[in-house]
C-alpha positions in Angstrom: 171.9 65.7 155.1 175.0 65.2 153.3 173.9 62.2 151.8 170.8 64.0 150.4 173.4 66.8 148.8 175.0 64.7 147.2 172.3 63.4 145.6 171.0 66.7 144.5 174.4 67.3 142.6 174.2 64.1 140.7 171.1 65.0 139.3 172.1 68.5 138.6 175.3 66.9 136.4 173.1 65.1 134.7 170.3 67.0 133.6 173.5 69.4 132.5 175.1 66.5 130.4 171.7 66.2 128.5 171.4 69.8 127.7 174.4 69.5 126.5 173.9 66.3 124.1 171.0 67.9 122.7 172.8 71.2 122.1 175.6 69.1 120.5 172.9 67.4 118.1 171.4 70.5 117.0 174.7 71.8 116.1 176.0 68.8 113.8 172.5 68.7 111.7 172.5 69.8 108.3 171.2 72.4 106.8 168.0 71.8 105.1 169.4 72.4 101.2 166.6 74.4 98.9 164.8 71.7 96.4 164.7 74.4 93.7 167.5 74.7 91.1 170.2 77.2 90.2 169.0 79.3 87.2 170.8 78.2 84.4 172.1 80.7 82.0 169.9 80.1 78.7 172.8 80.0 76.1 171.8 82.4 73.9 170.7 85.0 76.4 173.0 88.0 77.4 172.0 88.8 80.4 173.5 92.0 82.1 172.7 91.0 85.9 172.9 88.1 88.0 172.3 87.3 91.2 175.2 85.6 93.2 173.2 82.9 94.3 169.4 81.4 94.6 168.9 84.1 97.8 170.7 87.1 96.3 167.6 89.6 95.2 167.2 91.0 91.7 168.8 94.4 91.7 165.9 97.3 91.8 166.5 98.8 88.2 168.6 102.3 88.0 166.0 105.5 87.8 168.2 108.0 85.9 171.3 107.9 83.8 174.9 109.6 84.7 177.9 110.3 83.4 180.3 107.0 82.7 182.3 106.4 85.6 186.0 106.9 85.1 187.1 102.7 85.7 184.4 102.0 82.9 185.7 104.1 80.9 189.4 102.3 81.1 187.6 99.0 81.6 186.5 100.3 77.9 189.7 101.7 76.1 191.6 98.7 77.5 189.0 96.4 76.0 188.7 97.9 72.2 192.9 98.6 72.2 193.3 94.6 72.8 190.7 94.0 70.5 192.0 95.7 67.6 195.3 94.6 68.7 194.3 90.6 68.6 194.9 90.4 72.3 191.4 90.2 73.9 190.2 87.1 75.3 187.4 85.5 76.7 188.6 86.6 80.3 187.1 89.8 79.2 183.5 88.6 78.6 180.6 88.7 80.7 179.1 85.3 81.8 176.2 86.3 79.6 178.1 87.2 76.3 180.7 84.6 76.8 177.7 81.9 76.3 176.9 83.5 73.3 179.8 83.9 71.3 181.5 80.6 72.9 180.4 78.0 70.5 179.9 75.6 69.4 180.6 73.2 72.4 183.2 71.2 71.1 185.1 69.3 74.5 183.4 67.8 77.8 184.9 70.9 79.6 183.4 73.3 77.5 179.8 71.4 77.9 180.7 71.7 81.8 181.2 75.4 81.7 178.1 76.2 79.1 180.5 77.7 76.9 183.9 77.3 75.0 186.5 79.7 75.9 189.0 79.1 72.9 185.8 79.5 70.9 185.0 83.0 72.5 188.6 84.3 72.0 188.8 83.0 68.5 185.7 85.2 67.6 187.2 88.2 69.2 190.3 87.6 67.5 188.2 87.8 63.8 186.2 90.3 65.2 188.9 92.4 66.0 191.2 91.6 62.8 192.1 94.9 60.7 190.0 97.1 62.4 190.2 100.8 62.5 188.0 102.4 65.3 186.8 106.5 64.4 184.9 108.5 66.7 183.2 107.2 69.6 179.5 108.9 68.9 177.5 108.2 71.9 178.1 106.8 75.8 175.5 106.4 78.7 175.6 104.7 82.4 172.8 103.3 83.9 173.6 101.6 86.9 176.0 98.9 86.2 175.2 99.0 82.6 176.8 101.2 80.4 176.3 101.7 76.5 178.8 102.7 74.3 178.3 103.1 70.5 181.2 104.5 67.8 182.2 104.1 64.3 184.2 101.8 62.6 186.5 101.6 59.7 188.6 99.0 57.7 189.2 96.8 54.2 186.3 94.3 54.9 183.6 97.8 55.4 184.0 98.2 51.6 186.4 99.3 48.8 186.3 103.1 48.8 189.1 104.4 51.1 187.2 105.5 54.2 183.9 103.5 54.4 182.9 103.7 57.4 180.3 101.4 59.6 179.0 101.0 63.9 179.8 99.4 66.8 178.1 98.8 69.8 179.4 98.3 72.9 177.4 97.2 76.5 179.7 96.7 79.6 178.4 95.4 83.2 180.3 95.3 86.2 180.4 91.7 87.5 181.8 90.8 90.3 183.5 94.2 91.0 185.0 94.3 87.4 183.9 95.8 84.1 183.2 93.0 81.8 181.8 93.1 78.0 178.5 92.2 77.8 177.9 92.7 74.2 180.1 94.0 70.4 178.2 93.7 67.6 179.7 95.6 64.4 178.2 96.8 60.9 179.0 97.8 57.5 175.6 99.5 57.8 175.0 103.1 59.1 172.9 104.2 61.3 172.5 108.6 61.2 173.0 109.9 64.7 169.8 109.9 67.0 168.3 111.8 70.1 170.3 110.5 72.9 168.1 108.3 75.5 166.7 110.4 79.0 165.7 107.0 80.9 167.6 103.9 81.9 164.6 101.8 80.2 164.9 103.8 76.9 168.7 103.7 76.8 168.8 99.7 77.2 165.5 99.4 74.6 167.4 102.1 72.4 170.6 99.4 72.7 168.7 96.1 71.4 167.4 97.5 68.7 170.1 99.5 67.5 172.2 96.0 68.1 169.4 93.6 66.3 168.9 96.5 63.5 173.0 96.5 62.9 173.4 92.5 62.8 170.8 92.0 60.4 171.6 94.7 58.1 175.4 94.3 58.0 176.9 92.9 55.2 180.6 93.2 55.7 182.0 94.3 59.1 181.3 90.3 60.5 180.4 87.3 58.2 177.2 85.2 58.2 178.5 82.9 61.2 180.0 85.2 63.2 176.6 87.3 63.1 174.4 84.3 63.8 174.7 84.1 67.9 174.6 88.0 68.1 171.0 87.9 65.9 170.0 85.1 68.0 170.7 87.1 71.4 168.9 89.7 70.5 165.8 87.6 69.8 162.9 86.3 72.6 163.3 83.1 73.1 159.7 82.2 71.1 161.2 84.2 68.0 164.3 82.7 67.6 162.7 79.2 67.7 159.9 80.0 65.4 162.6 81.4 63.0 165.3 78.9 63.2 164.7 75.7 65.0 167.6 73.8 66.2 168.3 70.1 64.4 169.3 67.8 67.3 173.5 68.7 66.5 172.7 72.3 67.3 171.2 70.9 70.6 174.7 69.0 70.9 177.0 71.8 69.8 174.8 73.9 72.3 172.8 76.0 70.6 168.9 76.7 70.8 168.8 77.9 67.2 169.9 76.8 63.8 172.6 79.2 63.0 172.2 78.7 58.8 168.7 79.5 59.5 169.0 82.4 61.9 170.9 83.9 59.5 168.6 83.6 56.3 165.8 84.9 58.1 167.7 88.0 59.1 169.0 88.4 55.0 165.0 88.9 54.3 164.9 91.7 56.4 168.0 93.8 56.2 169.8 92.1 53.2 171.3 95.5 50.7 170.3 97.7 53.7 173.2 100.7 53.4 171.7 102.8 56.3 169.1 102.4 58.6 167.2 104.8 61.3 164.4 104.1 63.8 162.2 106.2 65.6 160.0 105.1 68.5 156.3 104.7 68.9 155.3 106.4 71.4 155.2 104.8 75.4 155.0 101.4 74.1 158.7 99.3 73.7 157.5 99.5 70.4 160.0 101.0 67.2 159.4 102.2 63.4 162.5 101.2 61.5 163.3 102.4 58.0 166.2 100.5 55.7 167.6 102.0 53.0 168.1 99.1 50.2 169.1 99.5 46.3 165.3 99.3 45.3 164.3 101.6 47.7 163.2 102.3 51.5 161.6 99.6 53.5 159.8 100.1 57.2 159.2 97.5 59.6 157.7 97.8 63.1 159.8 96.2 65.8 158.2 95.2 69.2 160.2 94.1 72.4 159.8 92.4 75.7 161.7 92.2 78.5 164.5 89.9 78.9 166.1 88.9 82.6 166.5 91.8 84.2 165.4 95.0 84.9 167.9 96.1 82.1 167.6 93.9 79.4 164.8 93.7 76.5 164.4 91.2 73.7 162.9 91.4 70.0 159.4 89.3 70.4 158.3 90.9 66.5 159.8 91.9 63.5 157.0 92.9 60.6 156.6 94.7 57.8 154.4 97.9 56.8 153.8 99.7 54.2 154.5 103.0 56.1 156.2 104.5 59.1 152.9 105.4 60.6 151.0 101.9 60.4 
């Protein structure tokens, strides 16, 4: 009997020590790793969400607006206070906008990264050089997303004392902190507007306000600080169809021709001094009207949406012969 007991045991330890070798396998196997890659940021694409990873969902887009949150707000008056004062950096960028203005690529590191950061401070630094900012004319949160819009003043906005021009200003939080997201400024006006009363119209109210301003300034940036801002604000299809890239843009990191980008955009808003839109009714659809030397121009403006639930893109800029084609 004791002799059969002891036997029992032995088997017992065994089986046990097996259990535990296959436990001990399961643990040390790797994880299966996804076969699909990370999105990479297109350069020229500002986008005002991102997920954290390939399993973080797309945020469900915001249903109403609200008041600007009090940390935006600072995130804001710290921003524009540095930026007038030369002291902004690329720090302050989001990883959207600071792939737009960071170019060209110039160093392996910056190729690495996707963008150039001494690139990205340098064009804050001109952006930001003699300006004078006036009164800060309209401000709306959506979510994450706030728009900001002012005007601006200084030599370069033309010679009689007190010219004045725009600026438009979109800040995300990333990552827990406000980052910029987009600054575009314009010698040409834009007459104060209805206020957007949906998320959706407040960021479609944005691009083309943005796109309208970049293509109609003529003094607040020059031609090559203008050209990624133009560009960002263009589909993807547009921008190649109106400035394909040689093979150094490709290099330097651009999808565009910048010297072409910006020629196209002189044939549409070059001599504009003011400029208004209205929009078409439901459809993401606009009727712009430029005010040039010889006269008023209208052009009807369609957008599609970019990638995410906040951001839209200009798919088609033509001309008509009134508002109401």
């Amino acid at each position: 009997m004791p002799q059969l007991l002891v036997v029992r045991l032995v088997a017992v330890g065994l089986l046990a020590t097996a259990a535990g070798l296959v436990a001990l396998s399961g643990c040390g196997k790797p994880t299966p790793r996804s076969t699909t890659n990370p999105d990479t940021p297109n350069p020229s694409e500002t986008p005002t969400t991102k997920p954290t990873s390939n399993d973080s969902p797309q945020p469900s887009p915001p249903t109403t607006l609200r008041p600007v949150e009090p940390s935006a707000s600072e995130a804001q008056t710290a921003f524009l206070r540095d930026l007038i004062g030369g002291q902004a950096d690329a720090t302050r960028l989001s990883q959207g906008f600071v792939r737009v203005v960071g170019k060209p690529l110039v160093f392996p590191d910056d190729k690495k990264l996707g963008y150039s950061p001494s690139n990205a401070t340098s064009w804050l630094k001109a952006v930001g050089e003699g300006l004078t900012l006036g009164a800060e004319l309209q401000r709306q949160q959506a979510g994450d997303v706030v728009f900001f819009r002012g005007s601006v003043s200084g030599p370069r906005f033309g010679k009689e004392p007190g010219t004045t021009g725009g600026y438009s200003l979109r800040m995300v939080r990333e990552q827990g902190t406000w980052k910029v997201d987009w600054l575009s400024l314009s010698s040409a006006e834009m007459p104060p507007r209805p206020a957007a009363t949906t998320p959706v119209q407040a960021a479609q109210d944005f691009v083309v306000t943005a796109f309208l301003e970049t293509v109609c300034d003529l003094h607040g940036l020059t031609r090559q600080q203008r050209a990624p801002l133009i560009a960002a604000t263009l589909a993807p299809e547009l921008r190649t169809q109106w400035a394909p890239p040689f093979e150094q843009d490709l290099k330097d990191g651009y999808d565009y021709n910048p010297g072409k980008i910006g020629l196209e955009a002189v044939k549409i808003g070059g001599g504009t001094s003011t400029f208004t839109f209205t929009r078409s009714g439901d459809a993401p659809e606009f009727h712009a009207e430029l005010t040039k030397p010889a006269g008023k121009k209208n052009y009807l403006i369609k957008l599609t949406p970019g990638n995410s639930p906040m951001e839209w893109r200009v798919r088609d800029v033509s001309e008509v012969t009134s508002p109401k084609n």
